[in-house]
C-alpha positions as CSV (number, residue, x, y, z in Angstrom):
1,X,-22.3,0.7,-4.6
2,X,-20.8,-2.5,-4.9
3,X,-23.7,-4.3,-3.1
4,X,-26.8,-5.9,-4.0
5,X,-29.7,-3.4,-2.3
6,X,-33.4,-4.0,-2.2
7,X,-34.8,-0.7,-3.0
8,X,-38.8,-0.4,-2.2
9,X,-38.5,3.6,-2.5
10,X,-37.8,5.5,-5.3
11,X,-34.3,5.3,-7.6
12,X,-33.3,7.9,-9.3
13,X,-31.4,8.2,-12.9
14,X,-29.2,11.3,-11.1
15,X,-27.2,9.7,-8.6
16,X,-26.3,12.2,-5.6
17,X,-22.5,11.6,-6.0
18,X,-21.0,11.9,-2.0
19,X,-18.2,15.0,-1.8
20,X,-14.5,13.0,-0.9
21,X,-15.0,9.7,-1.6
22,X,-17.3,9.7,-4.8
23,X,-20.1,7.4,-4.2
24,X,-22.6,7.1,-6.4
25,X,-26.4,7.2,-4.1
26,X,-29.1,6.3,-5.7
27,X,-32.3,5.8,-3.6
28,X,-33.0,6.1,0.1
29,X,-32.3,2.9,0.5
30,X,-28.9,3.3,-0.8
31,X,-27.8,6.4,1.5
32,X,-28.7,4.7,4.8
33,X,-26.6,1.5,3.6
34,X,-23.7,4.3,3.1
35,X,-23.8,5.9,6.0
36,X,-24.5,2.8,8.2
37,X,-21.7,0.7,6.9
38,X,-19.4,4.3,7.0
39,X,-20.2,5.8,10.4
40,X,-16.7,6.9,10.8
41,X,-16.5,9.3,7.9
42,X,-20.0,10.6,8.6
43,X,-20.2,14.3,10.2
44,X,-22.9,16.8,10.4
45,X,-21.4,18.6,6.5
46,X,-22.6,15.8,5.0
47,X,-26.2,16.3,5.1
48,X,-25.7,19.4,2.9
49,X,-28.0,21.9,1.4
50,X,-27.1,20.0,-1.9
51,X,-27.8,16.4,-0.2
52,X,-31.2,17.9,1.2
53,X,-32.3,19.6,-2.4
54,X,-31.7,15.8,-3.5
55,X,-33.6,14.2,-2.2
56,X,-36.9,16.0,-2.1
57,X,-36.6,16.9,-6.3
58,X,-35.0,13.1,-7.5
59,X,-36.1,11.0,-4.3
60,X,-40.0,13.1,-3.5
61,X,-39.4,12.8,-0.1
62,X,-40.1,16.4,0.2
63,X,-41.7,15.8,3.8
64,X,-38.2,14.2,4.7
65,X,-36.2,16.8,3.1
66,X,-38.0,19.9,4.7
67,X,-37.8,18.2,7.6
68,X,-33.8,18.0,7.6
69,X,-33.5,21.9,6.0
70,X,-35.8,22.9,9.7
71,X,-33.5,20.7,11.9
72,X,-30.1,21.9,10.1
73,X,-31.7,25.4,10.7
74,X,-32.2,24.2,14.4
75,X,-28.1,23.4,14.7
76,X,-30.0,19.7,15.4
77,X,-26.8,17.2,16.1
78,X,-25.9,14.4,14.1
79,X,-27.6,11.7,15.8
80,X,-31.1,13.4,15.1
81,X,-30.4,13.8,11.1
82,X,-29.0,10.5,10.6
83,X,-31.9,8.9,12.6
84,X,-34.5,10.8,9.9
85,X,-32.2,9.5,6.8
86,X,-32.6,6.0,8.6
87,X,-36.4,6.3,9.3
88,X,-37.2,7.7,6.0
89,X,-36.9,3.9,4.8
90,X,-37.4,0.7,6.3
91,X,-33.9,-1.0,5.5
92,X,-32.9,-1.0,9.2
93,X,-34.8,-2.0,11.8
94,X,-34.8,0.1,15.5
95,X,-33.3,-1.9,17.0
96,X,-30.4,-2.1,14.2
97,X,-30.5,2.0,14.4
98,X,-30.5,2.2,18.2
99,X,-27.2,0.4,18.0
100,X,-26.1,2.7,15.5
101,X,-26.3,5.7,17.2
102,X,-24.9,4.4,20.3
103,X,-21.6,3.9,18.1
104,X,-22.3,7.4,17.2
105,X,-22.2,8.4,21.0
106,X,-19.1,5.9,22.1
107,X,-17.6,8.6,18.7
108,X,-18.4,11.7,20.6
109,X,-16.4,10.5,23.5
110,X,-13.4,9.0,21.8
111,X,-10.0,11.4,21.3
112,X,-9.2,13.0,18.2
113,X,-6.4,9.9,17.4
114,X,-8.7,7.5,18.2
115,X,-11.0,8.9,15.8
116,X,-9.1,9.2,13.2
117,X,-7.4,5.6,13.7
118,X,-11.0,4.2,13.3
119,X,-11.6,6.2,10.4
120,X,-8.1,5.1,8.7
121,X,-9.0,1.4,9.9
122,X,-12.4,1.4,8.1
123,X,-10.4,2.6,4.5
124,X,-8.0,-0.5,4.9
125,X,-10.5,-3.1,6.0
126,X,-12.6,-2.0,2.5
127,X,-9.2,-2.8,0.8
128,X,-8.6,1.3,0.1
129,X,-5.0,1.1,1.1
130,X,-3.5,4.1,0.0
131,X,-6.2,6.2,1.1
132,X,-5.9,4.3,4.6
133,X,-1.9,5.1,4.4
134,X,-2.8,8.6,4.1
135,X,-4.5,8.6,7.3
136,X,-2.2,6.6,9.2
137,X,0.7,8.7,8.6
138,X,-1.7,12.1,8.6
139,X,-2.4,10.9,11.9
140,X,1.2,10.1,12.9
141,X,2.3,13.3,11.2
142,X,-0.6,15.2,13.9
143,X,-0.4,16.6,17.0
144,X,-2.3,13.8,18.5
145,X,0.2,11.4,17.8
146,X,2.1,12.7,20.7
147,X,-1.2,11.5,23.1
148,X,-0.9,7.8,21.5
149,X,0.6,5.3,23.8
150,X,3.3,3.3,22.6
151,X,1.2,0.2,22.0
152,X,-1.4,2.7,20.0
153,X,1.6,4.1,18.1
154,X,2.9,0.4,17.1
155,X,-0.4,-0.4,16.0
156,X,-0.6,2.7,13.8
157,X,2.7,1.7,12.5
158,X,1.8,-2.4,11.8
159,X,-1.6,-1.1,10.2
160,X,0.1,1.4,7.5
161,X,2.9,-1.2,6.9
162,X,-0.3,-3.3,6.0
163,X,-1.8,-1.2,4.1
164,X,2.2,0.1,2.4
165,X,2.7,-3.6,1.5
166,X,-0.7,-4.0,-0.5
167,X,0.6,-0.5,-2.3
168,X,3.9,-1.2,-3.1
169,X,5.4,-4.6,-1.6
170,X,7.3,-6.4,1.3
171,X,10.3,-3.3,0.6
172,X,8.5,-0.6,2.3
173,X,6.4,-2.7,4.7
174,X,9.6,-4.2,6.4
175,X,10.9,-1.4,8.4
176,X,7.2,-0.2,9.5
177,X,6.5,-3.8,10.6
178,X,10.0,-3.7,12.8
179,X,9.4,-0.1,14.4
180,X,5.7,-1.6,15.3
181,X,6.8,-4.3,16.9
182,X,9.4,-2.9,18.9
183,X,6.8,-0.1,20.2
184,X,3.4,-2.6,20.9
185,X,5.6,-5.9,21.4
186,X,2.7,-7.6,19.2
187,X,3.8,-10.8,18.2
188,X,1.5,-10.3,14.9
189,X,4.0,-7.3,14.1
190,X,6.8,-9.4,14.6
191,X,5.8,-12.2,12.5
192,X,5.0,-9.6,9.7
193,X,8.7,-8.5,9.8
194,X,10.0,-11.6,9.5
195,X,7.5,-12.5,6.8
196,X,8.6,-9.7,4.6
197,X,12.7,-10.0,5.3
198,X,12.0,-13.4,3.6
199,X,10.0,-11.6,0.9
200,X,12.7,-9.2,0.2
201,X,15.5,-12.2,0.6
202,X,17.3,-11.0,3.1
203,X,17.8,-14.1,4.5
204,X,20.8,-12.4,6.8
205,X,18.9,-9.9,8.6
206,X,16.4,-12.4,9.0
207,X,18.4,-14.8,11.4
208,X,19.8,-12.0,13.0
209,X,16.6,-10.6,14.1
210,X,15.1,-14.1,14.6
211,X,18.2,-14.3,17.4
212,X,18.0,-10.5,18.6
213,X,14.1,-11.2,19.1
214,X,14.7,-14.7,20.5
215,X,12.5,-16.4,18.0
216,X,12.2,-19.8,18.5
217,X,13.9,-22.0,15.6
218,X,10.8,-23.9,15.1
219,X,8.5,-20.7,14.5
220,X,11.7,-19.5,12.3
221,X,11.0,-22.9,10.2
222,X,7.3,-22.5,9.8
223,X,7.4,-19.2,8.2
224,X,10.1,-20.2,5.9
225,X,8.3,-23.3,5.0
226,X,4.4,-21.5,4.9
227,X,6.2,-18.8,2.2
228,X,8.2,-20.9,0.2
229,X,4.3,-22.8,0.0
230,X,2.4,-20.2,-0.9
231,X,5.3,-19.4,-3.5
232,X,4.4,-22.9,-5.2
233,X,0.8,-22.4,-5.3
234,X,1.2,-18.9,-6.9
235,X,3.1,-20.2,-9.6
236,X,0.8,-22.7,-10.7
237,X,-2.4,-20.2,-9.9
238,X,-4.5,-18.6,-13.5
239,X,-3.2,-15.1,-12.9
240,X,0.5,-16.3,-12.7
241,X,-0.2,-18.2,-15.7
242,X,-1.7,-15.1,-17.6
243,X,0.9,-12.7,-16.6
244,X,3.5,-15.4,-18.2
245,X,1.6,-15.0,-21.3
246,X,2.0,-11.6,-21.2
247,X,5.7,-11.8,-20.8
248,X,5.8,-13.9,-23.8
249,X,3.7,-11.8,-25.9
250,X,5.5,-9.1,-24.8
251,X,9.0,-10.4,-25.8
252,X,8.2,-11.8,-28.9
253,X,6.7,-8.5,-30.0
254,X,2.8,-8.8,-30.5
255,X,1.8,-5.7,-29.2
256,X,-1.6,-5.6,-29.9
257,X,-2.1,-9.2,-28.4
258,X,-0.4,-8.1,-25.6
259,X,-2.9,-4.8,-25.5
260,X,-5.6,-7.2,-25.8
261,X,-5.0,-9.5,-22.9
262,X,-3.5,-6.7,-20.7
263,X,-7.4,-5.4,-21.2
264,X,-9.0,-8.5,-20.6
265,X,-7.4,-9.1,-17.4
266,X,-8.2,-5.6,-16.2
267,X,-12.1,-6.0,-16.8
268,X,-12.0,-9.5,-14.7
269,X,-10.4,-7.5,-11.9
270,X,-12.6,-4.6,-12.6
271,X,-15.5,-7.2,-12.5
272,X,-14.0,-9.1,-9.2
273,X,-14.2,-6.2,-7.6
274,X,-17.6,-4.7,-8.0
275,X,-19.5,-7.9,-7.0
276,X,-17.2,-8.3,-3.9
């Protein structure tokens, strides 16, 4: 799961693999650190005939598992099963649990949008940016979207151009960033805008908007001056270097060196990423 877990229960060789986002559940242990560190995306279909089968036959918690098959029976809510996933192991403490399913109750009383802005919010701060995108603008696309303030709305809008800039660069961020700011008035979303009109070189628009948003000269000068620096450390970082040496081994024709080196940098990211 991309974390290191101290299991004391059982771990099975037949991971429960979760329906929509394709974790991979191993042991007890495992599933509460899921659906604690995912409350957003966690609803009463998820402890699922399938789930419950699970773990009594590759986890032998068949006490636990007959227990959740009689409350699902019951129409119990989701506070009670999640509670007996939690208890069925001792990775959380109460008190860590109590604070849990208070979140779980401030849920219940939040709108639709709101909901799902939390829910698209978790996917981008886990660095899943085009699923995250797909909520923001499946949210903007909703009915509930008419309900969001125009501060809510810009802040929707500044959070996919986040995630839209991670996906496919300053080009399609820009606009997002400008109708943000002009709906919240964040200076954040402002600063973003200007940030990626000097990305995309367009130095024009960028004084213009620095004047029509009366930007102060000095502020102008310091994100000019913090890109152009970040520009000369990332030409003298390892990965600029590397993707230079693919260029060249690209131009000059060694194919299979290029092959090579184009999967040697993909396991190091693979790597990067599961131990982060």
């Amino acid at each position: 799961m991309g974390k290191l877990i101290l299991c004391s229960g059982k771990r099975t060789d037949r991971p429960y693999v979760l329906p929509g986002s394709g974790v991979r559940i191993y042991s007890i242990e495992e599933l509460c650190y899921y659906i604690y560190n995912n409350i957003y995306f966690i609803d009463e279909a998820m402890f699922s005939a399938s789930l419950i089968d699970w773990i009594e036959k590759e986890l032998c918690l068949s006490d636990r598992a007959k227990k959740l098959e009689a409350l699902k029976k019951q129409g119990a809510d989701l506070k009670t099963l999640i509670t007996v996933v939690l208890c069925s192991a001792d990775y959380y403490t109460e008190d860590e649990i109590k604070k849990l399913l208070a979140v779980v109750d401030e849920i219940r009383t939040m709108s639709p949008a709101r909901r799902r802005y939390l829910k698209a919010n978790s996917y981008l701060k886990r660095k899943q940016f085009s699923e995250a995108a797909a909520e923001y603008e499946s949210l903007l696309a909703s009915e509930d979207a008419i309900k969001l303030d125009p501060k809510s709305y810009g802040d929707v809008l500044h959070n996919l151009a986040i995630a839209k800039l991670h996906i496919y660069g300053p080009g399609k961020a820009c606009e997002l960033f400008m109708q943000a700011y002009e709906r919240n008035r964040n200076p954040e979303s402002l600063r973003q805008y200007l940030y990626t009109l000097w990305l995309c070189k367009d130095r024009q628009t960028f004084y213009e908007k620095r004047e029509e948003y009366n930007v102060d000269q000095e502020t102008g000068r310091n994100i000019r001056l913090k890109l152009e620096q970040l520009a000369d450390e990332a030409m003298f970082c390892k990965d600029m270097n590397e993707l230079r040496i693919l260029r060249s081994l690209h131009e000059t024709g060694k194919s299979e060196e290029f092959m090579e080196k184009c999967e040697q940098i993909i396991d190091r990211w693979i790597n990067e990423i599961r131990t982060t």
